[in-house]
N, C-alpha and C positions, 0 to 999 in steps of 0.2 A: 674859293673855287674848289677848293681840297673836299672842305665840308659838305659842298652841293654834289660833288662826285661821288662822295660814301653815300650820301642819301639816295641816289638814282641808284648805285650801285645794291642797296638794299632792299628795294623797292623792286628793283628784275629779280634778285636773289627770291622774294616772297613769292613773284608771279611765276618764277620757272620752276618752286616749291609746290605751287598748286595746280601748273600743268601734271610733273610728274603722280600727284595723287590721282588725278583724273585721267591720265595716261593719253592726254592730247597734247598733240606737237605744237611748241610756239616759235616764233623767230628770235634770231637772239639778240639780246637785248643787253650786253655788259659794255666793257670800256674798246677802245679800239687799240690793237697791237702798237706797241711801241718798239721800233726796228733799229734805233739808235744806239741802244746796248750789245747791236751783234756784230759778227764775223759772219764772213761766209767760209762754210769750211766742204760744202759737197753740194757741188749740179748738175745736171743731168737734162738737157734740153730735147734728148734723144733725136739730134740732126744725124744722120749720116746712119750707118747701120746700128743693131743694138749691139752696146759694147757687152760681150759674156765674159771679159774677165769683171767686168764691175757687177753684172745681176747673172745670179747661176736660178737652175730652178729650187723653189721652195719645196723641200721633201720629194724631189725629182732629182734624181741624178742621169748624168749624159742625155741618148735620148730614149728613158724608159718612160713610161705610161704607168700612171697610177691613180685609182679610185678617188675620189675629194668627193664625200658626199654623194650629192645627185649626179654627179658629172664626174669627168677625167681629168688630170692635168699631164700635159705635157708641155715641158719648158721652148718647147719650138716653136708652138702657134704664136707667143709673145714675138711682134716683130713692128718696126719701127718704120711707121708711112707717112709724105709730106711733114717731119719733124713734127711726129707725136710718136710715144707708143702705143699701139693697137693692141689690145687685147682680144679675143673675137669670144662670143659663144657662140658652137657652130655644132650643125648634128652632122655626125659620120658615121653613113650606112655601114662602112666597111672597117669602121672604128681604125686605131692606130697605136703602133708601140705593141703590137699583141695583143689587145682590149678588142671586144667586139664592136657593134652597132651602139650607138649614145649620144651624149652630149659634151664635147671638150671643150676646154679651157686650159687655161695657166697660172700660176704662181710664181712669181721670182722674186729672188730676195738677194740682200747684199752684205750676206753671210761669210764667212771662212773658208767654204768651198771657194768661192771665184779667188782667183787670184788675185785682184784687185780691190779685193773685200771692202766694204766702212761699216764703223760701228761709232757711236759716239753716246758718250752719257753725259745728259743735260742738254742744253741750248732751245732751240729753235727746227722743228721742222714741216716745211712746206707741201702739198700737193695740189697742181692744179689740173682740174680732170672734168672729163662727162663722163656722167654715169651710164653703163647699161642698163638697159629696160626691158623687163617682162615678167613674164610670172617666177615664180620661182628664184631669181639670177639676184647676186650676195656680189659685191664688187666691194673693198675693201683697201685701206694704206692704213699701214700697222708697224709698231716696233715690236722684236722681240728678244731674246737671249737664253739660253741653258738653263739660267739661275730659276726662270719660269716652273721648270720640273720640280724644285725642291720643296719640298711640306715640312713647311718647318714654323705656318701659322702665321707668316707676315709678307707682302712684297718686295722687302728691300732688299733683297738678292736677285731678282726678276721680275716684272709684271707685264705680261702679253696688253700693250696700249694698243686700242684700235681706235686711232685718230679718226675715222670714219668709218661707218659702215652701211651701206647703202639693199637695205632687206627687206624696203616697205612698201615695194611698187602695188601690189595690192592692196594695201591701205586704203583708206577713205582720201587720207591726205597724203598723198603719192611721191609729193617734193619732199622728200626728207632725207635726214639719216642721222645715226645716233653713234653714240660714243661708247667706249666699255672697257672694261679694265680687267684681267685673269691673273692668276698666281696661283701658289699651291697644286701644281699640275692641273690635271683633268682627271680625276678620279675622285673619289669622297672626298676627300681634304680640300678640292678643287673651289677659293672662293672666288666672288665676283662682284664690281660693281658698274651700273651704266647709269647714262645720264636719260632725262628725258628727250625726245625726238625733236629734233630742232628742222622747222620749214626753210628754205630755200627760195627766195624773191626771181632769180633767172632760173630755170627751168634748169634743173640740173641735168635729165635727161637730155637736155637740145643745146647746151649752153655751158662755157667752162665758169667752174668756179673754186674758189680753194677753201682748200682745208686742212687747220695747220695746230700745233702744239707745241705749247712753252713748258719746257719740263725743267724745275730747280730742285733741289735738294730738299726742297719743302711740300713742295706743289704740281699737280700736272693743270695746267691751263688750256683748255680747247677754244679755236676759232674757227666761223665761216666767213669768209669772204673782209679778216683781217677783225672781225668785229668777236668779242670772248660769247662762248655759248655758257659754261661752267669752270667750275675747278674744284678739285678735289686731291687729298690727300691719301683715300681711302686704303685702308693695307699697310700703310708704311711706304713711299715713294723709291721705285727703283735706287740702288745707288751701283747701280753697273751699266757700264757701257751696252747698247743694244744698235742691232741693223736691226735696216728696212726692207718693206715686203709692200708689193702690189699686188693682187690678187684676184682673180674671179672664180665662186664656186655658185653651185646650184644646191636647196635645198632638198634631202632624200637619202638616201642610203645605198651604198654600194651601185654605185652610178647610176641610179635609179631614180629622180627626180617625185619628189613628193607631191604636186600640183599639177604637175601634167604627165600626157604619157610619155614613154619612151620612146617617141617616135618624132618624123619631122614638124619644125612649126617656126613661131617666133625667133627669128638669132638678132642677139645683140653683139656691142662694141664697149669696152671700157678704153676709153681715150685720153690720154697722157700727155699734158703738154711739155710739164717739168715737174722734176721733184728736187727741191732745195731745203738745203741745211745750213744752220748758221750757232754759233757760237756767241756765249758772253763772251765780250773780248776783255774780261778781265780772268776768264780761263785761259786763255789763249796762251 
């Protein structure tokens, strides 16, 4: 059984080899999540209000407004409806936080700000979500930490993971979202790796589905909906503790959206059902 599983297992490796050449999305086709090896170690089912000692805003502090690209963020609009979290894209004529007229959104993360902070290196972790939809809208669940900033030619001090990222709505093949990895800051030194674009069987816009990552000492591993999409080592693998980030930005500059105008149209919702974390319990 062992032997038939490396061979299936090589045989998606070749086909998801020659998606990315040809830069076409395929479903994912690896082994399915084995959940027996974990702990749970952090959840978040967001029932009841959003807890802000646990998620503060992502490069927002209190309640200021600040640029993200095509859009705003301000950690307020992040609020918690019928036991989800709600993220909105939404346009304000009369903008907010001292920002003019645009397009807002949020980021929150579970950083060192909140008092209630998590961070964890290694294990297992979970998102189950609907995507936002429209032109332009970047929806997002990611690790990150400090060690990211340092150019020092390898990952294993930091590497910005983005378990998902959801940028393709304009796409031909619209159900997607892809994976990617950062280190060496963001400047010259800045390297990068992503996977190819993996399809989506329920509609990820209208329909929840997760998206999750096994990260060891060796490996990062990505999954949709419990089934592996890739894995890769690429960099050197973090070996520092990192939080988590939810996120929705729009493409463009200085709140300025690159696809559409600056003005009213389309708003979406990125919608949060839970985000869990789990532990080898031989870390434990």
């Amino acid at each position: 059984m062992s032997i038939f599983k490396a061979v299936i297992s090589a045989i998606a490796s070749l086909l998801i080899s020659f998606c990315v050449m040809l830069d076409i999305p395929c479903y994912p086709m690896g082994q399915g999540l084995d959940t027996d090896k974990f702990v749970q170690t952090f959840s978040d089912d967001f029932e009841g209000e959003l807890n802000r000692n646990v998620w503060s805003g992502h490069y927002q502090y209190g309640s200021t407004t600040e640029a993200r690209k095509g859009s705003y963020w301000n950690q307020y609009l992040a609020e918690t409806q019928n036991g989800n979290l709600v993220i909105p894209v939404t346009y304000l004529e009369d903008g907010m936080g001292g920002k003019g007229a645009g397009w807002y959104t949020a980021g929150i993360d579970t950083d060192e700000d909140a008092p209630d902070c998590f961070s964890q290196k290694f294990g297992y972790f979970e998102c189950r979500c609907i995507l936002p939809k429209g032109a332009d809208i970047w929806s997002a669940f990611w690790l990150m930490n400090d060690g990211v900033y340092e150019e020092d030619g390898n990952g294993r001090d930091g590497t910005e993971i983005d378990i998902f990222e959801s940028d393709g709505y304009e796409r031909f093949f619209k159900n997607n979202v892809s994976s990617n990895l950062h280190f060496d800051g963001y400047n010259e030194a800045h390297q990068s790796h992503g996977a190819t674009r993996f399809l989506i069987k329920n509609n990820p816009y209208e329909e929840f589905n997760t998206y999750g990552l096994e990260w060891n000492e060796k490996e990062y591993v990505f999954y949709i909906n419990g089934v592996e999409t890739f894995r890769t080592s690429f960099g050197g693998v973090s070996q520092n503790p990192e939080y988590l980030i939810l996120s929705v930005e729009m493409r463009g500059e200085n709140g300025i959206p690159s696809q559409r105008e600056n003005a009213p149209g389309e708003e979406a919702q990125f919608v949060v059902d839970y985000v869990k974390v789990y532990q080898y319990k031989d870390l434990v």
